[in-house]
C-alpha positions, 0 to 999 in steps of 0.5 A: 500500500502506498502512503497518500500524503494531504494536500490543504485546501485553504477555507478562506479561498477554497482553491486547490488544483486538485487534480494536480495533487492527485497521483496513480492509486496503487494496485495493492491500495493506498493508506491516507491520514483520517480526521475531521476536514479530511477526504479522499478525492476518486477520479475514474478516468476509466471505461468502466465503474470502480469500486473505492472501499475504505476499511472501517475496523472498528465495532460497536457493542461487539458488531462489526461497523461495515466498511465504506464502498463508492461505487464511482462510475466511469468518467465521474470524480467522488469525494468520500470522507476519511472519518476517524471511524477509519482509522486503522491501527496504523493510525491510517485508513485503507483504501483499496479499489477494484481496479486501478486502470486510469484511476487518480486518487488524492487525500485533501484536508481543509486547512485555516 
């Protein structure tokens, strides 16, 4: 899994390139940093739909918490929130994707 490093998004002017900051996914997945103001941005470029799942390990009064799929349909862009319910024990969430042909993903954090 490759590490996604954040990229800030400025509250007061709201403008970021995100589509530079954005990199290849990895075939094996990708980890990114979770919290509040964070999210993951998902832009299919390929033929068909692409399935993002983000791990959700944690359980609540002994259930398992189902984890966070977005199917992202063919030439669309997706935001989904990196919360802290994702956190893993690396302190990171898990990303992992159904392919990854012309898939770009990058991890965004509103900034001050």
């Amino acid at each position: 899994m490759a590490d996604l490093d954040l990229t800030a998004v400025p509250v007061a002017t709201g403008v970021a390139d995100v589509a530079a900051a954005a990199v290849a996914a990895a075939g094996g997945g990708d980890t990114a940093p979770v919290g509040p103001g964070r999210f993951l941005y998902v832009n299919n470029g390929s033929g068909g739909s692409i399935t993002v799942t983000v791990a959700t390990p944690g359980s609540v009064s002994g259930l398992a918490i189902s984890d966070t799929a977005v199917a992202v349909a063919a030439g669309d862009i997706a935001l989904i929130p990196l919360a802290n319910v994702h956190r893993g024990a690396n302190g990171r969430a898990a990303i992992t994707y159904s392919g990854v042909t012309d898939l770009t993903v990058a991890a965004f954090e509103l900034g001050s």
